[in-house]
C-alpha positions in Angstrom: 15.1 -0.6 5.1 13.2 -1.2 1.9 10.1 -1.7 4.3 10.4 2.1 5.8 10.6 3.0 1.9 7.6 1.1 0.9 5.3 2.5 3.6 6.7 5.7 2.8 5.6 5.7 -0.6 2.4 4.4 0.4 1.8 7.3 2.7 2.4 9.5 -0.1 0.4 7.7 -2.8 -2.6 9.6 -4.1 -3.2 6.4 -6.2 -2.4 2.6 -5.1 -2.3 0.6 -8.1 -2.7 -3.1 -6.8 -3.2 -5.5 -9.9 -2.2 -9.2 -9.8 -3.5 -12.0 -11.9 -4.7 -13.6 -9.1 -3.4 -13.8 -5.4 -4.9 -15.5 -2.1 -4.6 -12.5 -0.2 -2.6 -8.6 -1.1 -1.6 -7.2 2.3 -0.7 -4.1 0.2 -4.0 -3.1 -0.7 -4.7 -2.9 3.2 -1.6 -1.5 3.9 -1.9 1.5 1.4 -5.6 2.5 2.7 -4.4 2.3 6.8 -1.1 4.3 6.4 -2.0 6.9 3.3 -5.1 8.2 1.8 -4.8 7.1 -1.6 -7.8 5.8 -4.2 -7.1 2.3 -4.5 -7.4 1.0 -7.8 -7.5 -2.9 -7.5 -7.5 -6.3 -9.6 -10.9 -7.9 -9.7 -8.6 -10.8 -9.2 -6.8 -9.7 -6.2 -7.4 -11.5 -2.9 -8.6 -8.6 -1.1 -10.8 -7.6 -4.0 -13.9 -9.8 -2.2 -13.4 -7.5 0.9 -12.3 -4.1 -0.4 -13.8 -3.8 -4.2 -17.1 -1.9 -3.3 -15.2 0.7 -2.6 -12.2 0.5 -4.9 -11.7 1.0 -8.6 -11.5 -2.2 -10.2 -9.7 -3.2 -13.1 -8.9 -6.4 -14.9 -5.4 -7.1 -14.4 -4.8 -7.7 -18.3 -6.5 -4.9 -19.5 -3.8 -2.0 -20.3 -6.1 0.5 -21.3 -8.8 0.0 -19.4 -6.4 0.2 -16.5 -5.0 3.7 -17.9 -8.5 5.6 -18.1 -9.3 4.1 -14.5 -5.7 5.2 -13.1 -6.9 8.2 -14.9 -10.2 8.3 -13.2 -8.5 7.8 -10.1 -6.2 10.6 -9.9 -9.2 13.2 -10.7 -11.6 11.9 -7.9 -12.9 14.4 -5.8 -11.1 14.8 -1.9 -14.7 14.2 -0.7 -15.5 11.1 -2.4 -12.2 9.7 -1.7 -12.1 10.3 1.7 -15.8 8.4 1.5 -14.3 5.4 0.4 -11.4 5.6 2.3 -13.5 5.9 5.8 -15.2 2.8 5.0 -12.4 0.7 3.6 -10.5 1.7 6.8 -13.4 0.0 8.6 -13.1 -2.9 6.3 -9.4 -3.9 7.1 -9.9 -3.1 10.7 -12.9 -5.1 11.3 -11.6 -8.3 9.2 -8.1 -8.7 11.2 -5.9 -11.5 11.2 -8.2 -13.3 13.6 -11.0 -13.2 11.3 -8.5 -14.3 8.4 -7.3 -17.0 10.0 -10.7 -18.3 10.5 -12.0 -18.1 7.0 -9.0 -20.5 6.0 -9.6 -23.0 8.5 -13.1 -23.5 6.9 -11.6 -23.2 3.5 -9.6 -26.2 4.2 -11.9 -28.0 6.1 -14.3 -27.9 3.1 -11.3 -28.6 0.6 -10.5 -32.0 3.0 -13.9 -33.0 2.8 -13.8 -33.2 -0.6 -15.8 -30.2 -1.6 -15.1 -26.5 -2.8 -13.9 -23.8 -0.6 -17.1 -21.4 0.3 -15.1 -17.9 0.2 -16.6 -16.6 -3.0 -13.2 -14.9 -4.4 -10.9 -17.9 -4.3 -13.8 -20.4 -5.5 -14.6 -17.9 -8.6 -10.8 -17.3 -9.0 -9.6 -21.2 -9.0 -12.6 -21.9 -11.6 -11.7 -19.2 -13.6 -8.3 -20.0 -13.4 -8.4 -23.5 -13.9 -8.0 -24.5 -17.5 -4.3 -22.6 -16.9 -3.0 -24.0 -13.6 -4.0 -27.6 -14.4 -4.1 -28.2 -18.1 
């Protein structure tokens, strides 16, 4: 199935490239770090880029070159400092589960009802910056 071949690649990744404009939440970026031990190298702009950036490689998802010499950067980290960054974002995924997603949307809407701003930092910075775009 083309699932089998994704996580298959994924388990063989030494790099995991996620990079969308913008996205409420990447299950790849999770998936790559739980089933392989890749670096992931991830959009500023991704939805899991509030939960897994500290220790990722960020990139702007625009930015061609600057995305090169960080793939770049990537593929010449050290095992040890990988495996680092891998340990904790492990922890990351595992400790924010679907419960704990779940959760943080129900007071996202509840806040959008009422009229006001959702407080999850990466989706209120994301929408403003986005805004001129979507609603113009």
């Amino acid at each position: 199935s083309d699932y089998a071949v994704a996580i298959a690649a994924l388990q063989l990744a030494n790099v995991a490239l996620v990079n969308p404009i913008v996205d409420g939440m990447n299950l790849v970026a999770k998936e790559a770090v739980l089933v392989g031990e890749p670096v992931l190298v991830l959009s500023e702009t991704a939805g899991a880029a509030e939960q897994l950036a500290s220790d990722s490689l960020t990139v702007t998802a625009a930015d061609v070159a600057g995305t090169s010499r960080t793939l770049l950067e990537a593929l010449e980290m050290p095992d040890e400092q990988r495996l680092m960054h891998l340990r904790r974002l492990r922890a990351s995924v595992r400790a924010e589960d679907l419960g704990w997603w779940l959760s943080r949307q129900l007071r996202d809407l509840a806040a959008v009802k009422g009229g006001g701003r959702p407080p999850s930092r990466q989706l209120r910075d994301t929408t403003r910056r986005f805004e001129p775009l979507l609603f113009s």
